[in-house]
PDB file of N, CA, C and O in Angstrom:
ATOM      1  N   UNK A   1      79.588  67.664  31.599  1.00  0.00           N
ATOM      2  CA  UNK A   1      80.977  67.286  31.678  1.00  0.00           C
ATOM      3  C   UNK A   1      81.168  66.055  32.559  1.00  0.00           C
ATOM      4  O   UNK A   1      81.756  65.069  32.115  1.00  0.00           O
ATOM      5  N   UNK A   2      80.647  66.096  33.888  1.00  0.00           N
ATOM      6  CA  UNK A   2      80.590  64.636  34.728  1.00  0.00           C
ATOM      7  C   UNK A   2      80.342  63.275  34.024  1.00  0.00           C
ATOM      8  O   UNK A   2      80.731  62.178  34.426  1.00  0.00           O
ATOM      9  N   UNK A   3      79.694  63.515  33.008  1.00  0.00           N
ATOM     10  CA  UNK A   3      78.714  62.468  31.998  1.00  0.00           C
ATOM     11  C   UNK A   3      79.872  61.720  31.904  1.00  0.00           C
ATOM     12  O   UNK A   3      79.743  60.518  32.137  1.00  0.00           O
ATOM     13  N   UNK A   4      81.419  62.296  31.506  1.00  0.00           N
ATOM     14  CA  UNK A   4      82.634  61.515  31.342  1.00  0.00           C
ATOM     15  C   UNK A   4      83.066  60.785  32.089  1.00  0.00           C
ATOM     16  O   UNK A   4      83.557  59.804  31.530  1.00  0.00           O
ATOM     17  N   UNK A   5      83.148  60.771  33.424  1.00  0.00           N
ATOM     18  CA  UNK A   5      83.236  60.229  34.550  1.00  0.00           C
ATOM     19  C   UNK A   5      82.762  58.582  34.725  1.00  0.00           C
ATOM     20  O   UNK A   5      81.653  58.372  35.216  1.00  0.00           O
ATOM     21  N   UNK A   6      83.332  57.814  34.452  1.00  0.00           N
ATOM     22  CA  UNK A   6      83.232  56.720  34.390  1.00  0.00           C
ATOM     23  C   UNK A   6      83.266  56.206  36.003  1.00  0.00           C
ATOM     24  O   UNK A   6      83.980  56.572  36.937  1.00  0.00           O
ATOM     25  N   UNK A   7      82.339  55.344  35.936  1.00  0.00           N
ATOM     26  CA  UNK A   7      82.757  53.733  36.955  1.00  0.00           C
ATOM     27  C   UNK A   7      83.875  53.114  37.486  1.00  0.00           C
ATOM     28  O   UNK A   7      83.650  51.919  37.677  1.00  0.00           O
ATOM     29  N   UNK A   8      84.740  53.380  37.728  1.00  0.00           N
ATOM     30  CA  UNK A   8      86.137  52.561  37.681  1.00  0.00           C
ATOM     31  C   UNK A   8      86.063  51.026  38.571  1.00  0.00           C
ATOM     32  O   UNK A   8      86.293  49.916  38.091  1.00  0.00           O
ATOM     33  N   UNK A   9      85.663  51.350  40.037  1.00  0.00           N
ATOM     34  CA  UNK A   9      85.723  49.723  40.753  1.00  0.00           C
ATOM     35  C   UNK A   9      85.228  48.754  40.501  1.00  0.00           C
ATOM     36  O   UNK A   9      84.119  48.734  39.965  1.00  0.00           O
ATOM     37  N   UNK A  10      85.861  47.720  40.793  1.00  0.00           N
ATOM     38  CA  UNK A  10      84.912  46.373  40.645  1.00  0.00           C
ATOM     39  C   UNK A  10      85.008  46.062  38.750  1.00  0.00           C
ATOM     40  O   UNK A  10      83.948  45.649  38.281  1.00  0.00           O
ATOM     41  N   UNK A  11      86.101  46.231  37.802  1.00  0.00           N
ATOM     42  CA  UNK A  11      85.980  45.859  36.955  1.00  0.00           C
ATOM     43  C   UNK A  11      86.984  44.976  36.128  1.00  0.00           C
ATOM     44  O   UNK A  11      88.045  45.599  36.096  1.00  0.00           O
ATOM     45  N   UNK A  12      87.105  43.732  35.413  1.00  0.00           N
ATOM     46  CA  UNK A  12      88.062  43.102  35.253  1.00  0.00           C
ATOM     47  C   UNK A  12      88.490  43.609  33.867  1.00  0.00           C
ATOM     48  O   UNK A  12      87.645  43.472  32.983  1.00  0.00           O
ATOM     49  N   UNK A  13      89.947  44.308  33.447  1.00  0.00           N
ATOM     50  CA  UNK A  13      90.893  44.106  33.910  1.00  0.00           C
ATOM     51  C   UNK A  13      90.683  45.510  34.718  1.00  0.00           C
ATOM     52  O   UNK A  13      89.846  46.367  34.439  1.00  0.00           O
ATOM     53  N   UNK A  14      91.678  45.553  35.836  1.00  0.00           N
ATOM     54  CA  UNK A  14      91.382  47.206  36.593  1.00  0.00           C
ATOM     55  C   UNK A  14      91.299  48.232  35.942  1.00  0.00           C
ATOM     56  O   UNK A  14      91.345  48.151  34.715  1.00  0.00           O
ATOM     57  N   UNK A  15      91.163  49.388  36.533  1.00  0.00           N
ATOM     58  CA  UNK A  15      91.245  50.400  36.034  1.00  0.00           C
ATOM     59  C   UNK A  15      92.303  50.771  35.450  1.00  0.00           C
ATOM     60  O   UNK A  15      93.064  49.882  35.833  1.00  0.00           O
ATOM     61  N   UNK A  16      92.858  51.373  34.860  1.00  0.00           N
ATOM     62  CA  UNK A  16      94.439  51.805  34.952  1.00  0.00           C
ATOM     63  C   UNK A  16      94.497  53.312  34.779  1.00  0.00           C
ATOM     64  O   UNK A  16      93.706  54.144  34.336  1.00  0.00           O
ATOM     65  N   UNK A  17      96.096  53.377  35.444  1.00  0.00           N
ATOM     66  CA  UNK A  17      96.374  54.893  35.881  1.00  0.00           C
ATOM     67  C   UNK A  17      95.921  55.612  34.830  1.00  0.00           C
ATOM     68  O   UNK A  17      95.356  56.624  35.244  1.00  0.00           O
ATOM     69  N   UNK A  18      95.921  55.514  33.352  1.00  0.00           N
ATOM     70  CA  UNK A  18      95.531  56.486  32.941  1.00  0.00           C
ATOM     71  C   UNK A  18      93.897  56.689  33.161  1.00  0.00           C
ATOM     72  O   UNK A  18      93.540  57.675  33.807  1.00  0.00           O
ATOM     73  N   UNK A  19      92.971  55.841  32.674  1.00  0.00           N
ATOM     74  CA  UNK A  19      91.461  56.199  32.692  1.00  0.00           C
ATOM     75  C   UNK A  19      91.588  56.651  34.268  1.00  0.00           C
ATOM     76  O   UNK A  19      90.945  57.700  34.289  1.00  0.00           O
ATOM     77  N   UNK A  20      92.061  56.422  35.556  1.00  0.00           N
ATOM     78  CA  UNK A  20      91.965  57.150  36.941  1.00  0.00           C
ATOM     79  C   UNK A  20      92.537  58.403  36.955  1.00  0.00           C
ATOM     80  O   UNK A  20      92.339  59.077  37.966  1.00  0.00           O
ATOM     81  N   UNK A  21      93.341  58.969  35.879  1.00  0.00           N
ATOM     82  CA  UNK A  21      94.220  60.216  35.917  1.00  0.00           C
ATOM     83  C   UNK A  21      92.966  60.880  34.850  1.00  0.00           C
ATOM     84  O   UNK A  21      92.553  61.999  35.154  1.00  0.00           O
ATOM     85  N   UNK A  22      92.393  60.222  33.663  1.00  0.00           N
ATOM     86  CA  UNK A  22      91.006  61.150  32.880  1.00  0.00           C
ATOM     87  C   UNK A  22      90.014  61.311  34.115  1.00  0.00           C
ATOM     88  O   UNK A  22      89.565  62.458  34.113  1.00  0.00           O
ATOM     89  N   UNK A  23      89.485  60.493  35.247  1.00  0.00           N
ATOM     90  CA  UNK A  23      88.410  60.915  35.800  1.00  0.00           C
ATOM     91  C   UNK A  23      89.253  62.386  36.843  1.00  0.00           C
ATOM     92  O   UNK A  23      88.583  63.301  37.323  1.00  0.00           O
ATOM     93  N   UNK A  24      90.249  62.314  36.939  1.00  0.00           N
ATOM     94  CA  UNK A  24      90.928  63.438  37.823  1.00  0.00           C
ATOM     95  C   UNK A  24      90.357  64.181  37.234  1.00  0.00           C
ATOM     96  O   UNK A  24      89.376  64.821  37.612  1.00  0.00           O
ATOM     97  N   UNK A  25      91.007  64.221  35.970  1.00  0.00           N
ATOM     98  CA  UNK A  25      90.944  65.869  35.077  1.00  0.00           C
ATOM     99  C   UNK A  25      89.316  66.386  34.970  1.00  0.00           C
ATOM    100  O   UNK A  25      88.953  67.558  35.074  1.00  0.00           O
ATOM    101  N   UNK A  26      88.434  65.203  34.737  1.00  0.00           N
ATOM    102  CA  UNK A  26      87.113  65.459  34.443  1.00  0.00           C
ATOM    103  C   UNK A  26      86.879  66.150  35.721  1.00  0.00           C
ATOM    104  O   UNK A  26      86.348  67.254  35.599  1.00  0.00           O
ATOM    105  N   UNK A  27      87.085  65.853  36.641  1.00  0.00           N
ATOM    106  CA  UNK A  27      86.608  66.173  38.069  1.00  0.00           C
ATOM    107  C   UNK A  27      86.873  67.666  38.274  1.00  0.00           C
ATOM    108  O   UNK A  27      86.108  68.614  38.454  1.00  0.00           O
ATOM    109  N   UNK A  28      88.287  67.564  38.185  1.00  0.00           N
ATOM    110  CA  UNK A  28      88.985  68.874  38.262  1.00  0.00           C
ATOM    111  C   UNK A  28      88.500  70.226  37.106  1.00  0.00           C
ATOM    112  O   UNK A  28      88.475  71.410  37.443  1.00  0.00           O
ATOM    113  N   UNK A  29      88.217  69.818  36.012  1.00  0.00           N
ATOM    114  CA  UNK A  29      87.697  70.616  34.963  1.00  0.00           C
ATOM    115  C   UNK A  29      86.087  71.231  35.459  1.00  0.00           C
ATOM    116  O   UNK A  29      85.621  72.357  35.284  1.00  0.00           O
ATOM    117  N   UNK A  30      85.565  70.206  36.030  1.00  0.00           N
ATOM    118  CA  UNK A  30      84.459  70.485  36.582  1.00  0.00           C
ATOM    119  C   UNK A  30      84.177  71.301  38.169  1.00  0.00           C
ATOM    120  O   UNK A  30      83.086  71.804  38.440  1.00  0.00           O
ATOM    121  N   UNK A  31      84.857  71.311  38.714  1.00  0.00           N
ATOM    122  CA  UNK A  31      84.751  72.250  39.968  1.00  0.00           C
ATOM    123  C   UNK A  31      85.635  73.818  39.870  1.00  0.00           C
ATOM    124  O   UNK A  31      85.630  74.795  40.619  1.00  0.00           O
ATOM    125  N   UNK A  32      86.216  73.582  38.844  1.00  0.00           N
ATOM    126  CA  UNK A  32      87.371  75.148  38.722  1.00  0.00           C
ATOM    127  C   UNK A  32      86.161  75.503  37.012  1.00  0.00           C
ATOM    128  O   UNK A  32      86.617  76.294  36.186  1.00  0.00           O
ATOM    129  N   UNK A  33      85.139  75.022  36.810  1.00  0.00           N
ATOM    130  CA  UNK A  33      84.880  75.328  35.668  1.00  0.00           C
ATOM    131  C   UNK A  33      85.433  75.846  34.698  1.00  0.00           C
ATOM    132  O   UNK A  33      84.907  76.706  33.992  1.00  0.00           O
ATOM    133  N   UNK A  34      87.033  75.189  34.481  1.00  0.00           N
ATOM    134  CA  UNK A  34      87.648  75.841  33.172  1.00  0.00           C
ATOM    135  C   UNK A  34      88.096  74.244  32.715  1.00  0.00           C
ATOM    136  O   UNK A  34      88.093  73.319  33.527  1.00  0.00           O
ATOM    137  N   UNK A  35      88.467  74.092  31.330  1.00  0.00           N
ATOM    138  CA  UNK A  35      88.277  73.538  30.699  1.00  0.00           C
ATOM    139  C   UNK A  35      90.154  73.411  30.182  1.00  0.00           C
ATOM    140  O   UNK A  35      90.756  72.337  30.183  1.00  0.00           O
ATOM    141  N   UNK A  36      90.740  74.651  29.815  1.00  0.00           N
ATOM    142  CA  UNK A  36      92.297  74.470  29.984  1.00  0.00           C
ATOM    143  C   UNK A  36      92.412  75.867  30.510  1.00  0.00           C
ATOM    144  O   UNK A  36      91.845  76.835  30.004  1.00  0.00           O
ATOM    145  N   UNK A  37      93.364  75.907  31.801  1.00  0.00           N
ATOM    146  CA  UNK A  37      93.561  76.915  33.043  1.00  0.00           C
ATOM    147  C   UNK A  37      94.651  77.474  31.809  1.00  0.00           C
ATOM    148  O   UNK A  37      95.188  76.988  30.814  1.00  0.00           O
ATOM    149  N   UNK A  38      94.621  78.968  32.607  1.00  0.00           N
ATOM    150  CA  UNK A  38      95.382  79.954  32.020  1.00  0.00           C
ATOM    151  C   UNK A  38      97.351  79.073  32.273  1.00  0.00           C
ATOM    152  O   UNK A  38      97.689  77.968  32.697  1.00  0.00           O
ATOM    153  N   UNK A  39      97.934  79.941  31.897  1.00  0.00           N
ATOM    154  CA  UNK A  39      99.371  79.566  32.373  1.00  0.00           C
ATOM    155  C   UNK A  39      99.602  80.004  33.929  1.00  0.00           C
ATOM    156  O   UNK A  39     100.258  79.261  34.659  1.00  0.00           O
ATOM    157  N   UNK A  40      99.195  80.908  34.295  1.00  0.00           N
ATOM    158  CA  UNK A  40      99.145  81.270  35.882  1.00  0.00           C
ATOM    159  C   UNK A  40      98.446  80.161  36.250  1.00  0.00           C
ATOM    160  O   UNK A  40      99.028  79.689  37.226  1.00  0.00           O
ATOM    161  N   UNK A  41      97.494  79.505  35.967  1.00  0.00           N
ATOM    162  CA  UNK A  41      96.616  78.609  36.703  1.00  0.00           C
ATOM    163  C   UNK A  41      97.346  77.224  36.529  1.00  0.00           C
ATOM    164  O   UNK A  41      97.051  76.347  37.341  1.00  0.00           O
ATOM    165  N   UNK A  42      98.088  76.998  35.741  1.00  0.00           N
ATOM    166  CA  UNK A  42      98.498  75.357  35.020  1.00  0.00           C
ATOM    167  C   UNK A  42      98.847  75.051  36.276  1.00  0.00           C
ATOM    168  O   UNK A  42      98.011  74.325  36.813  1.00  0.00           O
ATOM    169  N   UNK A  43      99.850  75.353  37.012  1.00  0.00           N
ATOM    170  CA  UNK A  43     100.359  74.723  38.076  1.00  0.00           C
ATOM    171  C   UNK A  43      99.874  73.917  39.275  1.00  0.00           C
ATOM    172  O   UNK A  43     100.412  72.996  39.888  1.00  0.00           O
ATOM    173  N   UNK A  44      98.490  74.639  39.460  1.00  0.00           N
ATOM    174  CA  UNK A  44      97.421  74.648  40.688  1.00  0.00           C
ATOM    175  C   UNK A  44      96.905  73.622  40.026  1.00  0.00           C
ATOM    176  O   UNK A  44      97.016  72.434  40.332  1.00  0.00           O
ATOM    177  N   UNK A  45      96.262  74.139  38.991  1.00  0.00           N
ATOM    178  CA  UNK A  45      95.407  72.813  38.275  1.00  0.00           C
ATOM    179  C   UNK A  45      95.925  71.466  38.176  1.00  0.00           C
ATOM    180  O   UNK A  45      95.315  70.461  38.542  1.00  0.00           O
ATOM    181  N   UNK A  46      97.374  71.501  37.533  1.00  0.00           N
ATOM    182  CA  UNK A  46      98.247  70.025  37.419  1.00  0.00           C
ATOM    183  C   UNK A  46      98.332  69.232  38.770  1.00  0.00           C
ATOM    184  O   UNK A  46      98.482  68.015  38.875  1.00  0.00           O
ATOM    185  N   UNK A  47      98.206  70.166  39.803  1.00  0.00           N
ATOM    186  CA  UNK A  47      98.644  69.808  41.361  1.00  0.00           C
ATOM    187  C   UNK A  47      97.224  68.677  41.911  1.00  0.00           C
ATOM    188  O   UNK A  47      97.114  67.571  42.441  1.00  0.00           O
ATOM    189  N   UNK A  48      96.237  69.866  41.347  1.00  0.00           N
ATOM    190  CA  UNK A  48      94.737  69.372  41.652  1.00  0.00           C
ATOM    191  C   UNK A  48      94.741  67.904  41.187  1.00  0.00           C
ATOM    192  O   UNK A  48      94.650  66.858  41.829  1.00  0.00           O
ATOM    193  N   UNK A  49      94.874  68.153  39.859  1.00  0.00           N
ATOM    194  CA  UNK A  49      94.808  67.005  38.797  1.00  0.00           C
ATOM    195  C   UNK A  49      95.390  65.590  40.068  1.00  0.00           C
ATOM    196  O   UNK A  49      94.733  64.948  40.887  1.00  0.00           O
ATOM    197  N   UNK A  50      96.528  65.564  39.796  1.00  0.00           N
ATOM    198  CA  UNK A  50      97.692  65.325  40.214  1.00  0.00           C
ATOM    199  C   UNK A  50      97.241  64.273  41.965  1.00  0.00           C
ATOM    200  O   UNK A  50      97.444  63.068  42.117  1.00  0.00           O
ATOM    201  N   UNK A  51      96.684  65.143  42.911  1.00  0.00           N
ATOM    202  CA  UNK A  51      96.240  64.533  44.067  1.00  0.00           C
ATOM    203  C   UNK A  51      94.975  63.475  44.065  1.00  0.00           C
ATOM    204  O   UNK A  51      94.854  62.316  44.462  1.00  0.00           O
ATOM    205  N   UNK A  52      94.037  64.474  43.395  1.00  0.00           N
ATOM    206  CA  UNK A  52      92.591  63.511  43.058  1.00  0.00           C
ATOM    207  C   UNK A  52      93.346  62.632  42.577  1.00  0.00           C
ATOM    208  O   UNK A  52      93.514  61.776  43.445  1.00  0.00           O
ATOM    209  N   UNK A  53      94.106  62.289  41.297  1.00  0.00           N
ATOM    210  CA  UNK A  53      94.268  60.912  40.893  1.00  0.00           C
ATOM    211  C   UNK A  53      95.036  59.982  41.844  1.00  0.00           C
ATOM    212  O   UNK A  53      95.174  58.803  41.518  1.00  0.00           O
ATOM    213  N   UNK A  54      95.521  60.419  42.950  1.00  0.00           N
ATOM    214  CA  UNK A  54      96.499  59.580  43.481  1.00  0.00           C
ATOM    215  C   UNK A  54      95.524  58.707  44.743  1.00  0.00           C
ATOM    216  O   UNK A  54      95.568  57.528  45.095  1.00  0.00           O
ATOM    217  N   UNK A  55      94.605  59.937  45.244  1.00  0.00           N
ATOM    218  CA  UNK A  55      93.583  59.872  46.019  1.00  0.00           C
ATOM    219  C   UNK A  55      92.378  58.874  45.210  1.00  0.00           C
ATOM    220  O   UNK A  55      91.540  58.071  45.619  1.00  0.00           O
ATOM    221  N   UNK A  56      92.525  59.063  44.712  1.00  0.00           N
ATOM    222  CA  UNK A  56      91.151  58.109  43.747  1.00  0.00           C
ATOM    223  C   UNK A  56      91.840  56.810  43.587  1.00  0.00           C
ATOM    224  O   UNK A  56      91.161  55.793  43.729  1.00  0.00           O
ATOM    225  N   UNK A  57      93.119  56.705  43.306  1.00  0.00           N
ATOM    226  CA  UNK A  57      93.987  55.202  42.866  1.00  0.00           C
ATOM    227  C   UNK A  57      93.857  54.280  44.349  1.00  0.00           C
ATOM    228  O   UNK A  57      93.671  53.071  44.494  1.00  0.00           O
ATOM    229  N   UNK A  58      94.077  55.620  45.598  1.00  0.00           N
ATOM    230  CA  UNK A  58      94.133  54.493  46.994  1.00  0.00           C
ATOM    231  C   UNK A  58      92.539  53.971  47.494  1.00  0.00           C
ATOM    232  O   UNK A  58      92.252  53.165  48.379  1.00  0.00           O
ATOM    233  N   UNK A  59      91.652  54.739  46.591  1.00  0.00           N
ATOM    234  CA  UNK A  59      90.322  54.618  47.193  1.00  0.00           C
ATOM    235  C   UNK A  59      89.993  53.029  46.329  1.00  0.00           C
ATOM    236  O   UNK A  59      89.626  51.945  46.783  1.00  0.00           O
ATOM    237  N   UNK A  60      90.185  53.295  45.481  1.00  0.00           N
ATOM    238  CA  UNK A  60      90.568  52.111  44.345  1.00  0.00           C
ATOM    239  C   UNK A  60      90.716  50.754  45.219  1.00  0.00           C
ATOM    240  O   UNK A  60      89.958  50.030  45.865  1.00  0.00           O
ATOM    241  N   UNK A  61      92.109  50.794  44.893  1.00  0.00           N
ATOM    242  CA  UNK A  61      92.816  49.689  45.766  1.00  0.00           C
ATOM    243  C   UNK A  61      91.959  49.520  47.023  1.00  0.00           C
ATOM    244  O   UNK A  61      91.801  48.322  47.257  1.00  0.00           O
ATOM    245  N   UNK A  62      91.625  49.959  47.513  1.00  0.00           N
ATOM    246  CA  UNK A  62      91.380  49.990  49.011  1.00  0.00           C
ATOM    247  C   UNK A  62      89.956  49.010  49.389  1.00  0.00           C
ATOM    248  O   UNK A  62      89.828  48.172  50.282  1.00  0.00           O
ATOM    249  N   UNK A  63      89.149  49.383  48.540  1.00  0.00           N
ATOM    250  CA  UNK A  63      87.793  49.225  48.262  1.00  0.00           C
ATOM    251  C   UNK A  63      87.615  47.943  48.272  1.00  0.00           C
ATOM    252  O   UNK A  63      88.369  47.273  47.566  1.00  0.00           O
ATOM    253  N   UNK A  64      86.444  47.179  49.172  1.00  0.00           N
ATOM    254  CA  UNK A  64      86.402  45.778  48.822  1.00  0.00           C
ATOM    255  C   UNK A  64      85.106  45.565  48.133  1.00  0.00           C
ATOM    256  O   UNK A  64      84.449  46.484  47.645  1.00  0.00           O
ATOM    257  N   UNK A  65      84.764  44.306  48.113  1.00  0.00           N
ATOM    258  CA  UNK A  65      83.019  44.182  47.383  1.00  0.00           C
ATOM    259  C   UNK A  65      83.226  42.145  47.152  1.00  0.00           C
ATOM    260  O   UNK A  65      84.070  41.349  46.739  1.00  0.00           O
ATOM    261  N   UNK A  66      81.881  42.142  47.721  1.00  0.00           N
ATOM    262  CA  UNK A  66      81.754  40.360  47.303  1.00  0.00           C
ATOM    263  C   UNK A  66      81.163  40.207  45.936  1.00  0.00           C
ATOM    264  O   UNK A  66      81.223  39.066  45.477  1.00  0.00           O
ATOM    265  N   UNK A  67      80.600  41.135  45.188  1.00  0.00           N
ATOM    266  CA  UNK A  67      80.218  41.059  44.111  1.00  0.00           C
ATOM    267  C   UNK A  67      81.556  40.644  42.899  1.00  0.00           C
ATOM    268  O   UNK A  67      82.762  40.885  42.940  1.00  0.00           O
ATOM    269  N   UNK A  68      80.648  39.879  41.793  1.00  0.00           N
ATOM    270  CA  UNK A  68      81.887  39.508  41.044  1.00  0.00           C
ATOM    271  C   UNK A  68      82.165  40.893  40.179  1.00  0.00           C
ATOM    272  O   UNK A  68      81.367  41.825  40.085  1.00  0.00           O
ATOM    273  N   UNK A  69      83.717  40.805  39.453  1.00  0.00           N
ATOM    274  CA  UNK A  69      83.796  42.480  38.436  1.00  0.00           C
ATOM    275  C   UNK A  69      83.013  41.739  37.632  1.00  0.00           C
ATOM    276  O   UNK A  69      82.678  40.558  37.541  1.00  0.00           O
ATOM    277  N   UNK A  70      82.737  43.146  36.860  1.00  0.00           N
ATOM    278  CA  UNK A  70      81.973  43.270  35.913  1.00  0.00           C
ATOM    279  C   UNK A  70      83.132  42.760  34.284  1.00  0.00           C
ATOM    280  O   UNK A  70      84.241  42.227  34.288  1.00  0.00           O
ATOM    281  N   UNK A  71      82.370  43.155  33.235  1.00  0.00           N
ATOM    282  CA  UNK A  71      83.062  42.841  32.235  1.00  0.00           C
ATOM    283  C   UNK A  71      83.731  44.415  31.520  1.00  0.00           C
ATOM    284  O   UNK A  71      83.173  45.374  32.052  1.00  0.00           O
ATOM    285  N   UNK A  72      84.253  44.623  30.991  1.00  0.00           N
ATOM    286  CA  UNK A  72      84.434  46.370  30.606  1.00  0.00           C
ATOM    287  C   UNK A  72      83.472  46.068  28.942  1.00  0.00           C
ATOM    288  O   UNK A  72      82.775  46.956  28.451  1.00  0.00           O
ATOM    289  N   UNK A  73      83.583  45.129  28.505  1.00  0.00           N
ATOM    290  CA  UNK A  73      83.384  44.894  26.899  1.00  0.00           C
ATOM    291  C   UNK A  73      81.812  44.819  27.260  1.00  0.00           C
ATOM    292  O   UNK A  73      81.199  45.455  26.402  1.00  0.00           O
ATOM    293  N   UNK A  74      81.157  44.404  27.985  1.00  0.00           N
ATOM    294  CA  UNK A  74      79.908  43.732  28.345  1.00  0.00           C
ATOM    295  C   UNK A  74      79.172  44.911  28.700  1.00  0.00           C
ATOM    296  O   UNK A  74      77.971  45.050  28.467  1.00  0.00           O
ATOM    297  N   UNK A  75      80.209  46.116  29.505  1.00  0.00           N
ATOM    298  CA  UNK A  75      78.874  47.637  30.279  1.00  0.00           C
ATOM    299  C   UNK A  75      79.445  48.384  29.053  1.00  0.00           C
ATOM    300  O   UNK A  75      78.746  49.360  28.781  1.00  0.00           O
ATOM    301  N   UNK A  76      80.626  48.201  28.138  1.00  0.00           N
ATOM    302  CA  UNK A  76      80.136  49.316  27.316  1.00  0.00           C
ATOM    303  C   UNK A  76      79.114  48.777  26.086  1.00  0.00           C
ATOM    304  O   UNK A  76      78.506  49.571  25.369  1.00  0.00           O
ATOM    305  N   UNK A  77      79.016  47.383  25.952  1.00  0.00           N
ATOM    306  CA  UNK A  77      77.786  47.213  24.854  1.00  0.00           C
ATOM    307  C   UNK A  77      76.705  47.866  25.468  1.00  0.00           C
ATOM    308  O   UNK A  77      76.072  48.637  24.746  1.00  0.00           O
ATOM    309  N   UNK A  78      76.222  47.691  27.044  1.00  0.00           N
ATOM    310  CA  UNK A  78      75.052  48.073  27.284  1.00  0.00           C
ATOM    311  C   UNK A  78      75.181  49.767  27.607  1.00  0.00           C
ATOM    312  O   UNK A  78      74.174  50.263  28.112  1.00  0.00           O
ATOM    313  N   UNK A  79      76.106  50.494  27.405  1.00  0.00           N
ATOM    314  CA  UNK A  79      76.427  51.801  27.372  1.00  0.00           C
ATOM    315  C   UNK A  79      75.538  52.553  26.199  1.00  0.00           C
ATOM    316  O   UNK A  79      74.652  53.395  26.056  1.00  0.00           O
ATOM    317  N   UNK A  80      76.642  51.401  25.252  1.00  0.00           N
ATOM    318  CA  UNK A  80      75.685  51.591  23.739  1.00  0.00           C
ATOM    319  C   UNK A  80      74.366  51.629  23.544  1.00  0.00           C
ATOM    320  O   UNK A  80      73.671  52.504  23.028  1.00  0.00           O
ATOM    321  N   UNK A  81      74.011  50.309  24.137  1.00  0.00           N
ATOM    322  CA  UNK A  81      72.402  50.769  23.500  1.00  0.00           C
ATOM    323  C   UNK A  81      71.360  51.052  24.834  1.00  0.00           C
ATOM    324  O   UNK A  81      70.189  50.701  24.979  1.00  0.00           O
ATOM    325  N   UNK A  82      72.217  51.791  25.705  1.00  0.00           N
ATOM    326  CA  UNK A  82      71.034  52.769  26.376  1.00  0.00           C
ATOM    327  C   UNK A  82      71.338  54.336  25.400  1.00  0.00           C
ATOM    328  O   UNK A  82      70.426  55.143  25.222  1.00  0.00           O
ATOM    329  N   UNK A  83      72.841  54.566  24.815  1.00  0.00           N
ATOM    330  CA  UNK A  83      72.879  55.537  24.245  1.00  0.00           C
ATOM    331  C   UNK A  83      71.630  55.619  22.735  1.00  0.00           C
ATOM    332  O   UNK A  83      70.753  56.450  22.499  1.00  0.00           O
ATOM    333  N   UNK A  84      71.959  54.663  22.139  1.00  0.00           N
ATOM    334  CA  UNK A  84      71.269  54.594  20.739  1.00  0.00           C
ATOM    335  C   UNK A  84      69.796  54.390  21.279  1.00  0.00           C
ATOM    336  O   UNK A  84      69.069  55.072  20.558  1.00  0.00           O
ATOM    337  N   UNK A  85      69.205  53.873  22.043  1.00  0.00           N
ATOM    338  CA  UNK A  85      67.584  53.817  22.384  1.00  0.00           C
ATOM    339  C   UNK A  85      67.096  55.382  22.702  1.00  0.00           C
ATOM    340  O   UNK A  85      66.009  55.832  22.339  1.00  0.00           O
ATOM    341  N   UNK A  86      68.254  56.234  23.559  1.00  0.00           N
ATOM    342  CA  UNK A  86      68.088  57.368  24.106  1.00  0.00           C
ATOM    343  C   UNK A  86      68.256  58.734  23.007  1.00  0.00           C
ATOM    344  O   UNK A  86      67.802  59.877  22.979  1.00  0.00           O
ATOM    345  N   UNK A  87      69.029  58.045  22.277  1.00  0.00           N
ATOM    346  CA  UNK A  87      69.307  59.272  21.276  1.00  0.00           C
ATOM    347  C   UNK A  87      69.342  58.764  19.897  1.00  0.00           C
ATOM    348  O   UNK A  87      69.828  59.472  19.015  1.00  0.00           O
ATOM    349  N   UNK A  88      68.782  57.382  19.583  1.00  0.00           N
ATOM    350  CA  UNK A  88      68.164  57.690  18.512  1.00  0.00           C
ATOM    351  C   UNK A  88      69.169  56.771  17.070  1.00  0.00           C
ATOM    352  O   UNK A  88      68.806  56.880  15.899  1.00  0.00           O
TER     353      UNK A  88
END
């Protein structure tokens, strides 16, 4: 499930709230090991959801680096063909 968990810093154009609100959920799906929380649970979970992403957006911002960003079009070609060399 982490496998989803993308890279976010250091990339031109930024991240945006939504792909930082998917690594929440991935995160969150992954430490409560459920996948969609009961209705008793939605609330806790949305909350969870909900902080990690806000917490992850200031870590974001916050973050410096002298390195130049990367390209997004450029790491997912090479995404690709570590996938297709790896699996075929």
């Amino acid at each position: 499930m982490c496998r989803n968990i993308r890279i976010l810093f250091n990339f031109q154009p930024p991240a945006t709230e939504e792909e930082i609100r998917a690594a929440a959920l991935q995160f969150v799906r992954k430490i409560s090991g459920v996948h969609k929380p009961s209705r008793a649970n939605e609330p806790a979970f949305q909350a969870a959801v909900d902080e990690i992403a806000g917490v992850s957006a200031r870590l974001l911002s916050s973050l410096e680096t002298q390195a130049p960003p990367k390209n997004r079009e450029e790491e997912a070609a090479k995404a690709r063909a570590r996938s297709a060399k790896r699996f075929g």
